[in-house]
N, CA, C and O of each residue as an XYZ file, in Angstrom:
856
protein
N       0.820     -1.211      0.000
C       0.000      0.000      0.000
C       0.858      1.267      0.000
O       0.247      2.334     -0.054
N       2.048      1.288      0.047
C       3.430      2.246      0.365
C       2.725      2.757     -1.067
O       1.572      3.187     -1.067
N       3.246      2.700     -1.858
C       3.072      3.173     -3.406
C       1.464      4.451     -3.235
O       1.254      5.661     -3.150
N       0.688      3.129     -3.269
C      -0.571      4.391     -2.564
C      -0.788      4.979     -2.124
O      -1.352      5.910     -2.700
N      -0.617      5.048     -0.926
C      -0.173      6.472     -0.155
C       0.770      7.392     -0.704
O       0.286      8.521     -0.626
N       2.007      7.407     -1.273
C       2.317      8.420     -2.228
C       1.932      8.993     -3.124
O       2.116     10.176     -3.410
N       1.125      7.890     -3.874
C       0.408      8.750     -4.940
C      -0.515      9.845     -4.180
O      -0.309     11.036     -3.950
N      -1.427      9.139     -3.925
C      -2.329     10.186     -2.963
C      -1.823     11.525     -2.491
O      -2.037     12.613     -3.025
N      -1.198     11.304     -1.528
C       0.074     12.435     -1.133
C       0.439     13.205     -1.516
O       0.471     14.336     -1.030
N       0.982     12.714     -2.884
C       1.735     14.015     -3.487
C       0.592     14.234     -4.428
O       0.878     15.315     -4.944
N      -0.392     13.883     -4.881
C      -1.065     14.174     -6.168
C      -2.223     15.517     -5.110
O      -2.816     16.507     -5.537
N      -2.141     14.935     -3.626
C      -3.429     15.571     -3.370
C      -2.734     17.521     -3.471
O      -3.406     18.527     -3.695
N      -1.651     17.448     -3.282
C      -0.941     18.906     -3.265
C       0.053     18.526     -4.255
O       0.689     17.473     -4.286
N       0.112     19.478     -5.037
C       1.416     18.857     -6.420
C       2.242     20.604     -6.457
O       1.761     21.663     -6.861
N       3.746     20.289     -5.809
C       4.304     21.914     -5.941
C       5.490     20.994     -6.721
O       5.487     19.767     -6.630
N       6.550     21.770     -7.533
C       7.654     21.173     -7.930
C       8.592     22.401     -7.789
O       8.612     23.572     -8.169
N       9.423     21.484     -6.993
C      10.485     22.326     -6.162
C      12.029     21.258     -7.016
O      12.043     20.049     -7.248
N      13.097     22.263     -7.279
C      14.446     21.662     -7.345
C      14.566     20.446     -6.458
O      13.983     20.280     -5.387
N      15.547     19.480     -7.156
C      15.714     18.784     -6.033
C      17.680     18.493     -6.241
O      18.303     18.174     -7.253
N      18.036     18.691     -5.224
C      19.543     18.709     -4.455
C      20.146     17.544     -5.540
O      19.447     16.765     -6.188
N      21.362     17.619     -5.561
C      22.078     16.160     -6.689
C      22.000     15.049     -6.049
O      21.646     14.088     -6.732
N      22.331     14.762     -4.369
C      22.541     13.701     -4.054
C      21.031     13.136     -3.505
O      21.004     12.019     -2.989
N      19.838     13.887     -3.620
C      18.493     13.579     -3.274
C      18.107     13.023     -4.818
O      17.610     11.928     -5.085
N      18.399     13.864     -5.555
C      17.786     13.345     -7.202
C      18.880     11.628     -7.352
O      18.274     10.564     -7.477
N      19.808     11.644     -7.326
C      20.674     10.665     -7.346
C      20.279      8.819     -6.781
O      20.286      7.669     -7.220
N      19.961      9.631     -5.494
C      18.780      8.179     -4.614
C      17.721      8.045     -5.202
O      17.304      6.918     -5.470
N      16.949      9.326     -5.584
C      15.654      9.111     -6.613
C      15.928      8.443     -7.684
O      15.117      7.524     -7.806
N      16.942      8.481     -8.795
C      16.835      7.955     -9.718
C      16.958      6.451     -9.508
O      16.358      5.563    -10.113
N      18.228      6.297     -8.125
C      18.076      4.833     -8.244
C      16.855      4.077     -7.778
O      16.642      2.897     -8.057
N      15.846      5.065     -6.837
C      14.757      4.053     -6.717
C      13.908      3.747     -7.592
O      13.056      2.881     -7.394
N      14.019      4.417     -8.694
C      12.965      4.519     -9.822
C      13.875      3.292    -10.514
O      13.059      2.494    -10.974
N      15.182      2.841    -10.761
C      16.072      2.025    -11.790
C      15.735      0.652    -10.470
O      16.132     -0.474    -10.772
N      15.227      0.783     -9.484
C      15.412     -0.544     -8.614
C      13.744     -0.667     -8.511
O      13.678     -1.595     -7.705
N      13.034     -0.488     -8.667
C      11.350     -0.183     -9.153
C      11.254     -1.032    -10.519
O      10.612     -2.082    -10.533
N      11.727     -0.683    -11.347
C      11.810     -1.240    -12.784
C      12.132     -2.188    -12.560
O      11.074     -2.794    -12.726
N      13.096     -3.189    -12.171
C      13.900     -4.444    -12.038
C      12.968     -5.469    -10.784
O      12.715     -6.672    -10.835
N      12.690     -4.671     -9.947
C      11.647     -5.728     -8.901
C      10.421     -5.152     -8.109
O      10.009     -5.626     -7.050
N       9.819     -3.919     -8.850
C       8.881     -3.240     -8.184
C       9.047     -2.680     -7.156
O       9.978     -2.941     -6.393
N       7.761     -1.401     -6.859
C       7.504     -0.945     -5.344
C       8.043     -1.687     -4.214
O       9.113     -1.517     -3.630
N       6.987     -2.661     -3.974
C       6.806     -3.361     -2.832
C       8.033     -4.277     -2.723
O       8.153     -4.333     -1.499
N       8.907     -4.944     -3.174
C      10.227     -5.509     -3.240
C      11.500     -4.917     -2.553
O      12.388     -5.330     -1.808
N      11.034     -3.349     -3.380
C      12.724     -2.816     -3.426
C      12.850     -2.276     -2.313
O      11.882     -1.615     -1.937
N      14.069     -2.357     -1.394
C      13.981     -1.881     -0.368
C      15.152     -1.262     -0.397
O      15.980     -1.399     -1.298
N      15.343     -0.157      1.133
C      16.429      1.037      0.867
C      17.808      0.596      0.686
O      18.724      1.250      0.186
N      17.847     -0.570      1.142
C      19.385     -0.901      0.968
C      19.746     -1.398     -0.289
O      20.914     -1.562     -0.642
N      18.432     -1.719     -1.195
C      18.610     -1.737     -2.534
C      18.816     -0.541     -3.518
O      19.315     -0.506     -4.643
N      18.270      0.427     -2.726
C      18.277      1.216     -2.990
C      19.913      2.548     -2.960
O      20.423      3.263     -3.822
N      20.153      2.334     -1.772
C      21.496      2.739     -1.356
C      22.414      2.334     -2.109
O      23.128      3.204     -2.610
N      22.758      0.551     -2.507
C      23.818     -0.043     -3.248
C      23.098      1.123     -4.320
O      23.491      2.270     -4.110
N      22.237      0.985     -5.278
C      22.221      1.380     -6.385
C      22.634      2.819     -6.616
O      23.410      3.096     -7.531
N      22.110      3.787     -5.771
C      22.721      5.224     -5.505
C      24.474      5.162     -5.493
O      25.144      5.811     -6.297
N      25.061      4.284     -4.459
C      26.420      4.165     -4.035
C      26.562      5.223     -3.245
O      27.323      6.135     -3.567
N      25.727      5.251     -1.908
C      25.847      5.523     -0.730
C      25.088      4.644      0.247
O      24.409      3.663     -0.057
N      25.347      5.249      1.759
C      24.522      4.134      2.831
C      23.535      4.336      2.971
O      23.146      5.485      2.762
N      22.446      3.138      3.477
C      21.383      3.204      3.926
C      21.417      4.502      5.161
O      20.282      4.978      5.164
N      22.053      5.031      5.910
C      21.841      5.664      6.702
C      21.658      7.298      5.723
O      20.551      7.836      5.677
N      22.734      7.849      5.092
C      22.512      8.807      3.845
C      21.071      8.648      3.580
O      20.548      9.466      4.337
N      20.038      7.980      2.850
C      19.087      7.916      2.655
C      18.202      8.057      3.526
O      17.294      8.709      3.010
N      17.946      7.784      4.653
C      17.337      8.198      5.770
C      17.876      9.529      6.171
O      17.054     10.444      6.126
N      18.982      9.804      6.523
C      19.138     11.441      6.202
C      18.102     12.594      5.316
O      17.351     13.542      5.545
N      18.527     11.954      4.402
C      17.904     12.696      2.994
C      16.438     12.431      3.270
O      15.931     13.544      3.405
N      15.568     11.552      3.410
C      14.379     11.185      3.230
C      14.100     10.425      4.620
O      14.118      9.204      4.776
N      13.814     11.489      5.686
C      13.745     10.811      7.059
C      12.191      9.925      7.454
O      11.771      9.559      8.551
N      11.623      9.785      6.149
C      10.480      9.390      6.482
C      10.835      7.872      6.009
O      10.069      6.962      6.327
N      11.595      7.704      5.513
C      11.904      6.394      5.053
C      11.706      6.114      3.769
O      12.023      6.892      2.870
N      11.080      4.799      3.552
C      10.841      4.413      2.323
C       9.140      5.221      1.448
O       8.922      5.626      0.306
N       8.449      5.148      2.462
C       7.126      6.139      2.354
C       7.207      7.351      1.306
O       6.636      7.744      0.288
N       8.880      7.920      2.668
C       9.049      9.526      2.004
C       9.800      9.829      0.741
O       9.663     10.908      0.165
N      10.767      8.669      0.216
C      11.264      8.426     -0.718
C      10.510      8.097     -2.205
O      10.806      8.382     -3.366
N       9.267      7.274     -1.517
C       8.679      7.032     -2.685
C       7.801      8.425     -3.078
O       7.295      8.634     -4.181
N       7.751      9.214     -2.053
C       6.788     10.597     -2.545
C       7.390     11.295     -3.311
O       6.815     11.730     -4.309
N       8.946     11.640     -3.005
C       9.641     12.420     -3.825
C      10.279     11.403     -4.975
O      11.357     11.786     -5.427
N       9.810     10.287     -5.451
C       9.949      9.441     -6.527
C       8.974      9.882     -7.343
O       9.242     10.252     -8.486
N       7.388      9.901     -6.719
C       6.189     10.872     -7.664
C       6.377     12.151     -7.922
O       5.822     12.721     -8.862
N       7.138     12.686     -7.151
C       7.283     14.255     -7.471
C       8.204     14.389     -8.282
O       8.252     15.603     -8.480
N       8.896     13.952     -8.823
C      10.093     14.040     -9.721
C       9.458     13.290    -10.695
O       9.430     13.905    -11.761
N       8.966     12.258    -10.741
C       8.573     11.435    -11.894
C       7.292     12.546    -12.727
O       7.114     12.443    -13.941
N       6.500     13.550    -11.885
C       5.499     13.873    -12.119
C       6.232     15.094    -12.636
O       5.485     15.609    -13.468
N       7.575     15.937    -12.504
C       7.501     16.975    -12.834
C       8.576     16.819    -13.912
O       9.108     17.840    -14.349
N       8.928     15.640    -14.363
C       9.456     15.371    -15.622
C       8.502     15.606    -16.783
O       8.509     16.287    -17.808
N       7.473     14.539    -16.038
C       6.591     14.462    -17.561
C       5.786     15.244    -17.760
O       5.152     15.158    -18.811
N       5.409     16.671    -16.501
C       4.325     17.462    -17.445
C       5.711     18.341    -18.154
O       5.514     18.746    -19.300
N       6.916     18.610    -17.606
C       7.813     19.516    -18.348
C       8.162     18.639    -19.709
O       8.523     19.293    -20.688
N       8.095     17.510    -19.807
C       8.060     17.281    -21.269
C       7.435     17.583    -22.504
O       7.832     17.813    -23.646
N       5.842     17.479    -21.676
C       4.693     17.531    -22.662
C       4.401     19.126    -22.914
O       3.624     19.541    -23.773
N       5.261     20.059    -21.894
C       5.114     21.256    -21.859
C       5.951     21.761    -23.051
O       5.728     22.749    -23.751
N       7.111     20.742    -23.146
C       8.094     21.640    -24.104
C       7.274     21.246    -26.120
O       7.144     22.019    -27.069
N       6.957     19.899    -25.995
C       6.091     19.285    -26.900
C       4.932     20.392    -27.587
O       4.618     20.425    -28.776
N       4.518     21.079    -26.737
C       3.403     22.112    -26.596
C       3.477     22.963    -27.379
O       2.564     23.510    -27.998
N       4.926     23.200    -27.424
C       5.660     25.104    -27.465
C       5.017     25.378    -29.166
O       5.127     24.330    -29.801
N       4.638     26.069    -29.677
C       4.448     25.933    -31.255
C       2.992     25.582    -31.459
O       2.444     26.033    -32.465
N       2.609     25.164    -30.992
C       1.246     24.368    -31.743
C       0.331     26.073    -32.283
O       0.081     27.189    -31.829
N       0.091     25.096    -33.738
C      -0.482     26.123    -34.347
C      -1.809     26.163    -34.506
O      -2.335     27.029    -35.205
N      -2.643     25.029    -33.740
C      -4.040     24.583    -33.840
C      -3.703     23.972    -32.552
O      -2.637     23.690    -32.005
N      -5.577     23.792    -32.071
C      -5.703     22.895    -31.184
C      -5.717     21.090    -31.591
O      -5.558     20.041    -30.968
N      -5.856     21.288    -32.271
C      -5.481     19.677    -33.591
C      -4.163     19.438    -33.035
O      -3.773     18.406    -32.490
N      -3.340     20.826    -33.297
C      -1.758     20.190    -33.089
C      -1.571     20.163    -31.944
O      -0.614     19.451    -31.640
N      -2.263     20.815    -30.826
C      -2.093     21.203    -29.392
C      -2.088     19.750    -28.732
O      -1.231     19.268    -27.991
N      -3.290     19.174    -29.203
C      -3.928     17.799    -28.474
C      -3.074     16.960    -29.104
O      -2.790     16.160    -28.212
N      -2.389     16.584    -30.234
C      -2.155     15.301    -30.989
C      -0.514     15.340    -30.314
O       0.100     14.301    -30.072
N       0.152     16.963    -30.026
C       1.554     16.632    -29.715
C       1.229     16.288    -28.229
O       1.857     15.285    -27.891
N       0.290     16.901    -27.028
C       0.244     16.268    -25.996
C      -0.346     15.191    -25.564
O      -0.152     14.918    -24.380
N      -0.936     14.577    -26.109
C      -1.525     13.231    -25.932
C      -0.383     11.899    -26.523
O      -0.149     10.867    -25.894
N       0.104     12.210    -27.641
C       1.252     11.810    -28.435
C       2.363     11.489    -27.277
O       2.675     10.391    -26.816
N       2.740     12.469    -27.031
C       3.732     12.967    -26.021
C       3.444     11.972    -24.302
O       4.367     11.378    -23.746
N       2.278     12.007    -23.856
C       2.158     11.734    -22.989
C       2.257      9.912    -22.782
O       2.997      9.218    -22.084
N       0.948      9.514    -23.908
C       1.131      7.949    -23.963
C       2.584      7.286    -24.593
O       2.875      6.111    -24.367
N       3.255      7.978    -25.223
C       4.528      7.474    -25.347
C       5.256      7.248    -24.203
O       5.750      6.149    -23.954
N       5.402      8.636    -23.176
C       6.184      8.596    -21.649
C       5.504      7.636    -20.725
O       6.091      7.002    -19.847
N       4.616      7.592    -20.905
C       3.726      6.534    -20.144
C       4.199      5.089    -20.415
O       4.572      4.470    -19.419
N       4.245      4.446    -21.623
C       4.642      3.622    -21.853
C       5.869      2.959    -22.030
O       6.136      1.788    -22.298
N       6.566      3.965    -21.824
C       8.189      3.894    -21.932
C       8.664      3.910    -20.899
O       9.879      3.720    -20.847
N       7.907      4.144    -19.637
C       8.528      4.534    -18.468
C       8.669      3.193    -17.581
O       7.632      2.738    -17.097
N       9.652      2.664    -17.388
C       9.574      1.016    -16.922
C       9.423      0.698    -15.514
O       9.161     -0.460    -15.190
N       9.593      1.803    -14.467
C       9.064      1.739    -13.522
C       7.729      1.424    -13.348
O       7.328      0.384    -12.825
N       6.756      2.678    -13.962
C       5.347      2.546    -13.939
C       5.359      1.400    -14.538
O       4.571      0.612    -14.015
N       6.075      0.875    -15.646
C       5.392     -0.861    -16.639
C       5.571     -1.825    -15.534
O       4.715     -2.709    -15.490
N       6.460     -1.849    -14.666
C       6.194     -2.952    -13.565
C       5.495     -2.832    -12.590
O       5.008     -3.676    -11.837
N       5.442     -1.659    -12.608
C       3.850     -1.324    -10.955
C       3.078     -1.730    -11.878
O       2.687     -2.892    -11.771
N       2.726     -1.117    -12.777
C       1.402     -1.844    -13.361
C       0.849     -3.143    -13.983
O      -0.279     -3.637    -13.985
N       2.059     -3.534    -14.525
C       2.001     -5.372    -14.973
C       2.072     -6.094    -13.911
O       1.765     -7.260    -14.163
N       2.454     -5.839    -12.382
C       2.645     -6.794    -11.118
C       2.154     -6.063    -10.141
O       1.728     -6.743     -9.208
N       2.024     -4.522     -9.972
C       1.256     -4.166     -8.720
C       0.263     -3.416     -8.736
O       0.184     -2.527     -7.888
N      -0.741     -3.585     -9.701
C      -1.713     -2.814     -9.816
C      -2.493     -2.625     -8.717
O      -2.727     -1.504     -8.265
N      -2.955     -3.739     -8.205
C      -4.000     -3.772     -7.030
C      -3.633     -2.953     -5.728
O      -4.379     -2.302     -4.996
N      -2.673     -3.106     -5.673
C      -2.092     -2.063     -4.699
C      -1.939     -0.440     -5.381
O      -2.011      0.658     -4.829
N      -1.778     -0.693     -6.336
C      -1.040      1.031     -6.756
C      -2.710      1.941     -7.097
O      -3.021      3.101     -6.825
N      -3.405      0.984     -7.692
C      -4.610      1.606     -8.080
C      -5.915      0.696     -8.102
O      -6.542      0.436     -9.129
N      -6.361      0.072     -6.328
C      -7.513     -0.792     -6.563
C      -8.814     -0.548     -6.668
O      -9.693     -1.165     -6.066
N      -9.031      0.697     -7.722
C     -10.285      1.144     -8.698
C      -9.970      1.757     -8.979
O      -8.934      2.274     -8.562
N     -10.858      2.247    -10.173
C     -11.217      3.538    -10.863
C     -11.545      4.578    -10.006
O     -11.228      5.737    -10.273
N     -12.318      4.187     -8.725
C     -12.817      5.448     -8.506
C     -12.216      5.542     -6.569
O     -12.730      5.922     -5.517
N     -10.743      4.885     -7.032
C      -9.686      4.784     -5.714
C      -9.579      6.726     -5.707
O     -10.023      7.431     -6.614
N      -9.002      7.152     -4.660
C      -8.547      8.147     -4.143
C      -7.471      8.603     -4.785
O      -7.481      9.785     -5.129
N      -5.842      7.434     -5.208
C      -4.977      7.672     -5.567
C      -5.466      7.534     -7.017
O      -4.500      8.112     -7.516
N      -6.178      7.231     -8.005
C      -6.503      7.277     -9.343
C      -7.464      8.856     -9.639
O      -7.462      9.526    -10.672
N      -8.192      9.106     -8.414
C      -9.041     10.719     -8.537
C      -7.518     11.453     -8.178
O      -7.667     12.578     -8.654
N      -6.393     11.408     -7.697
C      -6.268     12.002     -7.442
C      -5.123     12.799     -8.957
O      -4.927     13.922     -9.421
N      -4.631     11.335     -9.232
C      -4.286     11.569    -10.659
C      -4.943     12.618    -11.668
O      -4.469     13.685    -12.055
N      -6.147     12.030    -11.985
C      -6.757     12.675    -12.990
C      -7.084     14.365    -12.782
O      -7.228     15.258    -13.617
N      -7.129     14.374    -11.436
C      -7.246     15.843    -11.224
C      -6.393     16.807    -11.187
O      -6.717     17.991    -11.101
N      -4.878     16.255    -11.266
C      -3.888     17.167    -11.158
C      -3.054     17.195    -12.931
O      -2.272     17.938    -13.524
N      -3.625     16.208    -13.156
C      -3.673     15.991    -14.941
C      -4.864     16.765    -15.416
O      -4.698     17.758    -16.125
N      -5.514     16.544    -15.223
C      -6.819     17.464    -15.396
C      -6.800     19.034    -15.506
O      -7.351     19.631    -16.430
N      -5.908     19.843    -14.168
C      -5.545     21.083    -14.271
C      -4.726     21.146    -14.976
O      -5.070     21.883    -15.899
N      -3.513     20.686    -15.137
C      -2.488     21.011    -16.291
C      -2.843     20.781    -17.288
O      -2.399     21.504    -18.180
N      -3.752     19.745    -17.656
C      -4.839     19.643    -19.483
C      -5.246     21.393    -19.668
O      -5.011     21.990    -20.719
N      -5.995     22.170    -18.249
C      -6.943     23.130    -18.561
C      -5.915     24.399    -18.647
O      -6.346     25.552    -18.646
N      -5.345     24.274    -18.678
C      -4.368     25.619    -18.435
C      -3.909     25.741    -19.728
O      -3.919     26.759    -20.421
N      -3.495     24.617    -20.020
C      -3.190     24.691    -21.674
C      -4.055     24.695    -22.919
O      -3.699     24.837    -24.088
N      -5.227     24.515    -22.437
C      -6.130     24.308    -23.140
C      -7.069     25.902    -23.404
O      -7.971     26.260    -24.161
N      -6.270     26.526    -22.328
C      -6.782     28.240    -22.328
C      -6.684     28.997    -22.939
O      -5.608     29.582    -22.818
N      -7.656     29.555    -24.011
C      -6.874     30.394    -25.004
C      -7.855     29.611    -26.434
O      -7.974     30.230    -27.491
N      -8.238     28.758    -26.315
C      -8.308     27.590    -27.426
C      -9.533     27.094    -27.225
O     -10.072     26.635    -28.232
N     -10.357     27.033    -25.844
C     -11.612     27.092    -26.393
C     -12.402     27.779    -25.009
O     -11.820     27.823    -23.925
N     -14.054     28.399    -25.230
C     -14.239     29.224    -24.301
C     -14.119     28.538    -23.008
O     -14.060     27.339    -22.735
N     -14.090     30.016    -21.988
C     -13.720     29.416    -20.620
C     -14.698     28.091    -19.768
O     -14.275     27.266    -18.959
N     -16.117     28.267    -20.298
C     -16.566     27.180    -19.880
C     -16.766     25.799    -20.157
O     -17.376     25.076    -19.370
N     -16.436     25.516    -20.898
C     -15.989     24.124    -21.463
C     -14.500     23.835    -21.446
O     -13.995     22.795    -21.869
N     -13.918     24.751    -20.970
C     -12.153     24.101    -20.571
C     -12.178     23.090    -19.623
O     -11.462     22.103    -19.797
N     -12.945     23.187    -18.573
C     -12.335     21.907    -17.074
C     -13.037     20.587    -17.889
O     -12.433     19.524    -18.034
N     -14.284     20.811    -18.348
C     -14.959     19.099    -18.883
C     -14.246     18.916    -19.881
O     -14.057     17.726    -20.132
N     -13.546     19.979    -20.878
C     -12.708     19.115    -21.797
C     -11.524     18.680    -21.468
O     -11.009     17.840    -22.206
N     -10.843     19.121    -20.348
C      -9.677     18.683    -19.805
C      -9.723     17.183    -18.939
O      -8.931     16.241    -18.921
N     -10.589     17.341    -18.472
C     -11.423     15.653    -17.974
C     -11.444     14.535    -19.082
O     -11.024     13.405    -19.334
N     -12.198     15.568    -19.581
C     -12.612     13.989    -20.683
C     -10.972     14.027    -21.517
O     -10.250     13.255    -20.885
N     -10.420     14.471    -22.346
C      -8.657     14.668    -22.726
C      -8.076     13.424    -22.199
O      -7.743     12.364    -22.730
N      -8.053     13.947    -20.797
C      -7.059     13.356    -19.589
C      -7.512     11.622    -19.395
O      -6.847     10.602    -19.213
N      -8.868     11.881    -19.529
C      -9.434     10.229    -18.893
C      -9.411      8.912    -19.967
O      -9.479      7.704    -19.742
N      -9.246      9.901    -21.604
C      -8.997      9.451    -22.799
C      -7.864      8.979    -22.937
O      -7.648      7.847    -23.369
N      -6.882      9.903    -22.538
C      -5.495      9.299    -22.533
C      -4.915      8.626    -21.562
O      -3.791      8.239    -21.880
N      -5.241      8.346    -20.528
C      -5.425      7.277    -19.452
C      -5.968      5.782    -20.030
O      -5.575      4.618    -19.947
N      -6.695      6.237    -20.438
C      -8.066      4.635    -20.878
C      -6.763      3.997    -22.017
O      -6.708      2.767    -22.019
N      -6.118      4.452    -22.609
C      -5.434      4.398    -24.251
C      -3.677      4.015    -23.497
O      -2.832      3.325    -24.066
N      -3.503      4.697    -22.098
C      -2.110      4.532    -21.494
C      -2.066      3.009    -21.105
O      -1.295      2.170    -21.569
N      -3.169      2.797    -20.040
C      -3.716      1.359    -19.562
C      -3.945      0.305    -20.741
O      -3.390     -0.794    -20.734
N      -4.682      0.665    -21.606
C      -4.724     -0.456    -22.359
C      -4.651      0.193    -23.963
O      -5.487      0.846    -24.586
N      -2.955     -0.396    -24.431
C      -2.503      0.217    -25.819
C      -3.636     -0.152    -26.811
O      -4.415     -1.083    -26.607
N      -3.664      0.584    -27.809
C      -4.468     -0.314    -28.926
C      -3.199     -0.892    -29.730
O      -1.969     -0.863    -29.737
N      -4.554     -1.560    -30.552
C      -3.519     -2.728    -31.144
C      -3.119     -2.502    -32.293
O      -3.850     -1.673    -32.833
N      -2.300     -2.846    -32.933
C      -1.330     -2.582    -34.264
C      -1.096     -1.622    -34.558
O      -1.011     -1.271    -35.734
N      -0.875     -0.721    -33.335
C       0.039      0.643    -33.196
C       1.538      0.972    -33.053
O       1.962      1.412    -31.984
N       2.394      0.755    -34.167
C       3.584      1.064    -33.990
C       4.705      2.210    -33.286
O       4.124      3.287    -33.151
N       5.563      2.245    -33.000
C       6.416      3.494    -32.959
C       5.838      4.620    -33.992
O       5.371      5.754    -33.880
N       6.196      3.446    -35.364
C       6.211      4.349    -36.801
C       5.073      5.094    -36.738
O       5.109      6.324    -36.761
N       3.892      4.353    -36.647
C       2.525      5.084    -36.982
C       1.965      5.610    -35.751
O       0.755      5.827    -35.696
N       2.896      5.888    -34.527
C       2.023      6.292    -33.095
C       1.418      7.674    -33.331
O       0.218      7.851    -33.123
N       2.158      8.593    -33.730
C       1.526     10.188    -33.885
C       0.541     10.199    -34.840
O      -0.516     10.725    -34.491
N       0.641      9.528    -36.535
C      -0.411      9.541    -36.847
C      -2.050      8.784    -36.464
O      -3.124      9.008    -37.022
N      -1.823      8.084    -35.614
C      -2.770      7.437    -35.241
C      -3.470      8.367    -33.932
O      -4.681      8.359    -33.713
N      -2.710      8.970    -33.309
C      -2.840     10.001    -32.096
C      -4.120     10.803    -32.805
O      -5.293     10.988    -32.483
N      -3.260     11.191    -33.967
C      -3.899     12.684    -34.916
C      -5.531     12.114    -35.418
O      -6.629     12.543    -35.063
N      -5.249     11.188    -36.204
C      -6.878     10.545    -36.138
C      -7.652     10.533    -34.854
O      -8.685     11.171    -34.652
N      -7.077      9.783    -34.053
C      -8.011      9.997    -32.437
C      -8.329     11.072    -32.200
O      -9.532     11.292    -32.343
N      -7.495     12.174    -31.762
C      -8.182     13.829    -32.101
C      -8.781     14.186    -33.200
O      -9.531     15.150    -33.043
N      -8.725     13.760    -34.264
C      -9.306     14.539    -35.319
C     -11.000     14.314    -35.234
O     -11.944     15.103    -35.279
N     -10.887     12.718    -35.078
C     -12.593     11.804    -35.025
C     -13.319     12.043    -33.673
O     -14.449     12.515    -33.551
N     -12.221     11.513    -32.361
C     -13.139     11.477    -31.556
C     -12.978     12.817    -30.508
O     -14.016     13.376    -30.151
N     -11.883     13.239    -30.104
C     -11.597     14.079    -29.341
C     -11.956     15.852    -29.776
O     -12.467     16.588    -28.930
N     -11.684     16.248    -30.872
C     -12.467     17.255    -31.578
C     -13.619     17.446    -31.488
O     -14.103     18.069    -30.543
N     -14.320     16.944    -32.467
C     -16.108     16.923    -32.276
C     -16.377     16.994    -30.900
O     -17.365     17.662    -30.592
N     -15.387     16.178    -29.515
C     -16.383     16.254    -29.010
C     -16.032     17.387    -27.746
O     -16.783     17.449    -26.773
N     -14.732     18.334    -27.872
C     -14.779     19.298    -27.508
C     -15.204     21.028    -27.906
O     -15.209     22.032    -27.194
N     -15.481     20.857    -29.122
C     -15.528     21.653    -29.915
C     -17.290     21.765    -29.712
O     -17.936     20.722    -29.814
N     -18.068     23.191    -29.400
C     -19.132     23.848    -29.369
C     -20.428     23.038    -30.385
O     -20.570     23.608    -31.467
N     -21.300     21.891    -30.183
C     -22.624     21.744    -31.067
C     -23.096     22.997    -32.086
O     -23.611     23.992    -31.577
N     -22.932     22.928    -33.340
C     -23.467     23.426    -33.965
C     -25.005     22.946    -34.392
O     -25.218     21.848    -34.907
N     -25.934     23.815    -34.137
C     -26.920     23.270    -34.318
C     -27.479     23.077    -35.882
O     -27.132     23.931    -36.698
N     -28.158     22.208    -36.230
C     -28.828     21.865    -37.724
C     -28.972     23.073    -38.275
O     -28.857     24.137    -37.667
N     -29.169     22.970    -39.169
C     -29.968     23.733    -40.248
C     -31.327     23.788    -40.415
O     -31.935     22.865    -40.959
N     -31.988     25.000    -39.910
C     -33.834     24.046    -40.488
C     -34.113     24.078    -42.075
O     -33.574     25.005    -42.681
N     -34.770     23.314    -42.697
C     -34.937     23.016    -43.914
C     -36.313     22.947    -44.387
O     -37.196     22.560    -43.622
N     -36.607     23.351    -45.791
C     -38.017     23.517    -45.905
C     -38.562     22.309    -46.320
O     -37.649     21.716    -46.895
N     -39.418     21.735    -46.329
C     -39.932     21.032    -46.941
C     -41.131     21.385    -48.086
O     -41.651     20.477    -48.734
């Protein structure tokens, strides 16, 4: 349940603050010792060898233990990938291009990221046991604000938070379960269809019919 409670944690307040070399350093190795035997496995002294300092250093650094380590594992993991999808962003000359480079952008990091591929192929039940768990609301909502912020500018103010919901819960549903005979090669164009068909129409303002004479 360690994993869960971090998510929660850090998702319920999300600030991104620098983090020190020899704090990022232990972070990275818990994220490279996560990948190889999961959350619930890896423990600090696995963690320490992998850094190449002591278990006591790490408790220094992260006096909450393994708990507090894994929070600032979400906070770093979390402020990688919206600064990715942020830089992905820079340019877009449509909301077509807005959505296809961040959604693009996002399910790629998602899927590439081998930490999260082993929490989720071996510890799901723990990391997220529902949809409508605390640590999964708490996700979508802090994904959710960073969808709407960017999304400002691009369509009116009251339909920004439900289109940032529905965006976010789209590319979640598509992170969890890939579709099929989606390559590297063809990932962006296939992105661009998904926005073009389903995600467009259905953020974009009802135009109503035409009346017609008979």
């Amino acid at each position: 349940m360690r994993l869960s409670v971090a998510l929660s944690t850090v998702f319920a307040v999300v600030t991104v603050a620098s983090t020190p070399a020899l704090e990022q350093r232990v972070v990275d190795a818990a994220i490279t010792c996560i990948s190889r035997w999961g959350a619930n496995k890896t423990t600090l002294e696995d963690i320490a060898r992998e850094a190449g300092c002591s278990r006591a250093t790490v408790y220094r650094l992260f006096p909450g233990g393994k708990d507090s380590l894994l929070r600032a594992v979400v906070m770093s993991e979390v402020s990688r990938f919206f600064d990715a999808i942020d830089l992905r962003l820079r340019g877009a000359g449509s909301l077509e291009d807005l959505l296809t480079a961040g959604v693009n952008e996002a399910l790629l990091r998602l899927r590439s990221h081998s930490a999260l591929q082993y929490v989720l192929h071996h510890e799901l039940p723990a990391l997220l046991p529902g949809p409508a768990s605390p640590a999964m609301g708490h996700v979508i909502d802090v994904a959710a604000a960073f969808t709407a912020e960017r999304l400002r500018g691009w369509l009116p103010e009251a339909r920004i938070s439900p289109a940032a919901d529905w965006v976010v819960r789209c590319t979640l549903s598509y992170a969890l379960i890939p579709p099929r005979g989606v390559g590297q090669d063809t990932h962006e164009a296939w992105v661009r269809t998904l926005v073009r068909d389903l995600l467009l129409p259905a953020l974009s303002p009802a135009v109503p019919p035409t009346p017609t004479r008979s």
